[in-house]
N, C-alpha and C positions, 0 to 999 in steps of 0.2 A: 844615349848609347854611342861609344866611339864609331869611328868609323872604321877604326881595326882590330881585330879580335884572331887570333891564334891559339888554333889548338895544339898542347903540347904536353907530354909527359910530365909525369908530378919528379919524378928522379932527373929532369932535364932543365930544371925552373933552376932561378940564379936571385939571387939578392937581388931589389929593384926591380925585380916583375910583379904588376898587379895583377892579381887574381881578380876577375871579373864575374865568372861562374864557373860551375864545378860540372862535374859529368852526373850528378845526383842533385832531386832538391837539396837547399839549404834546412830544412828541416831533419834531416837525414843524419848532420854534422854537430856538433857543438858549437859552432862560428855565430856569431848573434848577428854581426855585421853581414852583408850581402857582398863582400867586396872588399878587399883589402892587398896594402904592399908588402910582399917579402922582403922584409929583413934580415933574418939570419938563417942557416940554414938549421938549426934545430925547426923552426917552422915548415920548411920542408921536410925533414922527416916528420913531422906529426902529421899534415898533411896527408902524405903518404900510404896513413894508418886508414884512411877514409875515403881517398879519389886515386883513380889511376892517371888521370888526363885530366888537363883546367884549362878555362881561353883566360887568356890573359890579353889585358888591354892595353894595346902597345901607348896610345896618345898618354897614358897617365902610367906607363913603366918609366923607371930611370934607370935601367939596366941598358949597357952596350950592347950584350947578350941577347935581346929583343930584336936589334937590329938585321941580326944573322940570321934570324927568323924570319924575315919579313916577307920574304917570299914564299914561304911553304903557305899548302894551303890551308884557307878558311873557312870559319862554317859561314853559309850565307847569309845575309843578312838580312834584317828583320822584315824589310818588305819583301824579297825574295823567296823567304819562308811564306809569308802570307799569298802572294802571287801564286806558288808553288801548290798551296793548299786550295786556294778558290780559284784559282786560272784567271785573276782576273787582278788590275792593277791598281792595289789597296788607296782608299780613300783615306788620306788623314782629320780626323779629326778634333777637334779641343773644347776642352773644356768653357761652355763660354758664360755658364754661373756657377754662383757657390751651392757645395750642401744643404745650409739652410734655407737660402732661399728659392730654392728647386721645391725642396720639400714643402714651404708653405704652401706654392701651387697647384701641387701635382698630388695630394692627399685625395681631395672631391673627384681628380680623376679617375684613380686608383679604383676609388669603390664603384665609381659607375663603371668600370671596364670590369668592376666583380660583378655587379648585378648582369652586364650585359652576360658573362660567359655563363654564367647560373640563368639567364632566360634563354640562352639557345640550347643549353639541355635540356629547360623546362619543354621549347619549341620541339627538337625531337623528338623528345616522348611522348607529344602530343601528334605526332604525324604531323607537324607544318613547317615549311619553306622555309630557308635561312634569306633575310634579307641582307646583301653582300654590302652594299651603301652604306645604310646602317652600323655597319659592323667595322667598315672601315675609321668611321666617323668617332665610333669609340676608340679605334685603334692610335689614329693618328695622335693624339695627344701624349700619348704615350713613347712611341716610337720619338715626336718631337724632343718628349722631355729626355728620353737617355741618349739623343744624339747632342742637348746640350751640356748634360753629366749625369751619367749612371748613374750614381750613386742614390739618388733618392728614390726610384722606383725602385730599386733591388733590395733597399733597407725596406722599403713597406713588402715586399714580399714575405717576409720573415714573422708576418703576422698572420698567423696560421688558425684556423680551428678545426680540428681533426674529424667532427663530425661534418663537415661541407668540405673533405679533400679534393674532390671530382673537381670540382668549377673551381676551387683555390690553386689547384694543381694547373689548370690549365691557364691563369693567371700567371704563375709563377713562373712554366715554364717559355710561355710567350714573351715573361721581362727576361727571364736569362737567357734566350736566344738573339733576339736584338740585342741586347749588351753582347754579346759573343760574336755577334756579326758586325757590331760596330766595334768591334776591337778589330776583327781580322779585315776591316776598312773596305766592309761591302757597300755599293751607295743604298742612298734614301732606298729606291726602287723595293730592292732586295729585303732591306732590312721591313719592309713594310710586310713583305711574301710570309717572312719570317714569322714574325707576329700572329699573322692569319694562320699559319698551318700549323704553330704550335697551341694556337687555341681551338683547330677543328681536329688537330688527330685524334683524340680519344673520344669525338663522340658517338660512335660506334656502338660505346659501352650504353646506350641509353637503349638500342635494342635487343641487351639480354637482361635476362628474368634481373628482376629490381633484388631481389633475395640475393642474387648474386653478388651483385654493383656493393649490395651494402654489408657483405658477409663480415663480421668480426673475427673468422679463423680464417686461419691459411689455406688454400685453395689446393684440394684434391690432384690426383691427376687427371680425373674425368673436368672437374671445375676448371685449372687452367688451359685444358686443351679447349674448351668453351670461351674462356676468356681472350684467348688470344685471337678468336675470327672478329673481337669487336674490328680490327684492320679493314677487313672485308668489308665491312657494315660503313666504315667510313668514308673510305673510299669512294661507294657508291653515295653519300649521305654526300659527299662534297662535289663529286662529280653532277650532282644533278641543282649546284649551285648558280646561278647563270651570270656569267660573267667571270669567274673562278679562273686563276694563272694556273698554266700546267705546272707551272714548279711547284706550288702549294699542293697538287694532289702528288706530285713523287715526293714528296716532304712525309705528306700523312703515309704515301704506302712503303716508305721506308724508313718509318720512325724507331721499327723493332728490329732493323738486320741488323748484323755485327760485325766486325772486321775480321773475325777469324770464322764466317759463314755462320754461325751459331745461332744466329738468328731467325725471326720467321716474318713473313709469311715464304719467301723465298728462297731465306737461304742464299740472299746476296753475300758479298765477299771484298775488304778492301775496293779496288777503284768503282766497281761495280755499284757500290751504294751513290749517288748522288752526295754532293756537299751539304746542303740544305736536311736529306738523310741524317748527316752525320754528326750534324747539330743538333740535332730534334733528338736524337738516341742520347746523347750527352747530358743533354739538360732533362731528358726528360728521368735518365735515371739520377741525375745529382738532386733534383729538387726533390722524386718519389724517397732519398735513403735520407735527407733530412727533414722530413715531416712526420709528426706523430700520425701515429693511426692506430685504430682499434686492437688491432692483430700485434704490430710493430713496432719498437721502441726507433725512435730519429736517433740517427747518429748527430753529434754533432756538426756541424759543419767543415772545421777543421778537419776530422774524421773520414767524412765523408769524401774529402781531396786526397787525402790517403789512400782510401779504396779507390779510387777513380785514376789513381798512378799506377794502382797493383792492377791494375785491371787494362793497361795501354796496351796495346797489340795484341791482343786477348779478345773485347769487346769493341772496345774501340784505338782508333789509329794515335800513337803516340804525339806524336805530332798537333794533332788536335787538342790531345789531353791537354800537353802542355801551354798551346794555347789557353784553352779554358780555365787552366790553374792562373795565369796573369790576369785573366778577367777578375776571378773572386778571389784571389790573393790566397797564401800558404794562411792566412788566418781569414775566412771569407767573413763577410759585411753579415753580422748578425751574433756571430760565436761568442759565447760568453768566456771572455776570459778573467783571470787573474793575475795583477801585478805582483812585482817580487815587494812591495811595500803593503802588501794584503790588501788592495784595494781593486773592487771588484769592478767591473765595466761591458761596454757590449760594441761589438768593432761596428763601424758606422759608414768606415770607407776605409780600402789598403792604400797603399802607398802603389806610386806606377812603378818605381826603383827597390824602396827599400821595403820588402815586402815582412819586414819582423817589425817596421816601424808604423801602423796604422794609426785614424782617428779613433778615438775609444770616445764613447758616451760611459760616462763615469757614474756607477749608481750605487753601488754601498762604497761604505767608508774604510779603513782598516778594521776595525771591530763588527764588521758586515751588520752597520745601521744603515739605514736608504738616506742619501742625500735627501736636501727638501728641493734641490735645483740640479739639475745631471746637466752638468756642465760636458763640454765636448773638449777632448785632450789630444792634440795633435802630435806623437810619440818619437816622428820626425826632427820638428820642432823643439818640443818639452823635454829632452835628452836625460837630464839633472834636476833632483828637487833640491829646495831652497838649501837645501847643505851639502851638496857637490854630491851626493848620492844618486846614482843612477837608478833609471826606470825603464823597466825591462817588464815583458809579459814572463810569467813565470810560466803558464801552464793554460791552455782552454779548457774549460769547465763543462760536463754533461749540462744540458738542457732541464732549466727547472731549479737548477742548484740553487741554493740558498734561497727557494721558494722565487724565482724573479720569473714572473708571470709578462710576457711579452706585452699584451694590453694594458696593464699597469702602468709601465713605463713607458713603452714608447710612442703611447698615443697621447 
């Protein structure tokens, strides 16, 4: 990311300014590129047709023009923003293995962090004790593997079965919280808190009627107003855990407020929700709108970062949203897409910059046969096939298309 960035009118840009970002996602736009220089000014007025305002990046402008700019002000910058959002001064992180070989190790853990979150529901509904040691001990492997790259705990999360949502979901959402908090450069500590309170908030639901928990239709208004005190029930279920951070119980008791008050049990509001709050509502609705369920068709994934943009300032704080859209990328780690050469694949990791250029696991062919080997396609990278024709995602695909059974393939 430069280190200067200027925001400025789209009727004010000059030949020789680079456009760095726009005032809307790039999905939004027809630009495939994340970033690009003005050259003429018909590119301004088309421009025009789509953004009011762009920062443009002065270190890669060759414009005079930029110069006379350089003083006005800036939006802040990326740690700034993150400081801004957690009060706290962002850890940087890196990546310190590859995808593949993340994934060879962190598979066995994966499921044992499933069995554990499925035995402490089995635990509460048996009336007994949460052992907190225990529970860390599954955690930390987990936590270790996405502080050395995300990427492979958040691909196995995308392995779903709709008849065990409850404990899947609470997996799910515990990986996409530390990946959220290790993007917004919380330390170890924090990211650990994380973990725990997005796998203890919903156990609540273990003390209402099982008929409920496992209904296949959409819930009354007598049924959801029932649903929603599982909060209450957790609350105490976690407070009476011995050893338990306060910040994991304001996690779990405001995992359901909203930023525009909407929310319950309170009816918190903007600053009032805790950070760790406002996490937990985030992931906890992006993982519930892409999982099958009985009742409810998954949105896609890509889908799902759409509604969670229309939804900024609304439910949750823009600012966050946006944060959380760089975690899972404009095309998130699981989405089935399709190439503009009809070749089908499934995104495996974004890109940290160029968020239309992801890793793609490759698995039907043009003629949508299944490879014998789902080779991984770096989009970055791979720009051009062997005859100067580019490759490009044309489109992400509804869940299921062309019959592509997640266990199939990606185990």
């Amino acid at each position: 990311m430069s280190l200067k960035e200027i925001k400025i009118r789209v009727p004010d840009l000059t030949p020789g300014m680079y456009i760095a970002r726009l005032d809307r996602p790039w999905t939004e736009t027809p630009y495939l590129l994340q970033g690009f220089l003005i050259n003429t000014k018909k590119q301004i007025d088309e421009l025009y047709n789509y953004c009011e305002y762009v920062f443009i990046d002065v270190e890669l402008s060759r414009s005079e023009s930029t110069n006379s700019t350089i003083n006005a002000p800036t939006e802040p910058s990326c740690d700034e923003k993150k400081q801004y959002l957690t009060h706290k001064k962002p850890f940087h992180y890196k990546k310190a293995s590859s995808f593949n070989d993340e994934l060879t190790d962190v598979r066995k853990e994966h499921t044992e962090l499933s069995n554990v979150a499925e035995n402490i529901m089995v635990d509460i509904g048996n009336n007994k004790n949460i052992d907190l040691p225990s529970l860390k001990k599954a955690i930390n492997p987990m936590v270790n593997s996405i502080i050395r790259n995300p990427d492979a705990f958040t691909w196995l999360t995308r392995i779903k079965h709709k008849d065990n949502y409850t404990y899947n979901h609470l997996v799910s959402t515990s990986v996409w919280a530390v990946a959220f908090g290790r993007h917004l450069g919380l330390p170890k500590k924090d990211l650990q808190s994380l973990a725990l309170g997005a796998l203890l908030f919903d156990i609540g639901k273990m003390r209402l009627p099982e008929k409920l928990i496992n209904s296949t239709k959409r819930f009354n208004q007598y049924e959801f107003k029932l649903i929603k005190t599982h909060v209450e029930h957790s609350i105490d279920i976690v407070k009476s855990i011995n050893g338990i951070g306060d910040d994991v119980i304001e996690m779990v008791k405001t995992h359901h407020e909203r930023h525009n008050g909407g929310g319950y049990p309170a009816g918190l509001s903007k600053n009032e929700i805790p950070i760790f709050g406002k996490i937990a509502g985030i992931v906890d609705c992006y993982d519930a709108i892409i999982s099958e369920r009985s009742f409810i068709t998954a949105l896609s994934p890509h889908d799902a970062v759409k509604k969670l943009y229309e939804w900024r300032n609304i439910d949750f704080q823009a600012e966050l949203i946006e944060q959380f859209i760089q975690v899972v990328g404009i095309y998130p780690v699981g989405t089935i897409v399709e190439l503009n050469d009809g070749r089908v694949g499934v995104i495996v990791a974004p890109h940290k910059v160029w968020r239309l250029r992801p890793k793609i696991m490759l698995l039907l062919d043009p003629n949508k046969e299944p490879y014998a080997d789902f080779d991984i396609v770096d989009l970055y990278i791979e720009t051009t096939d062997g005859d100067g024709n580019s490759i490009d995602i044309m489109k992400s695909l509804e869940p299921g298309m062309y019959g592509i059974d997640p266990e199939q393939f990606y185990l």
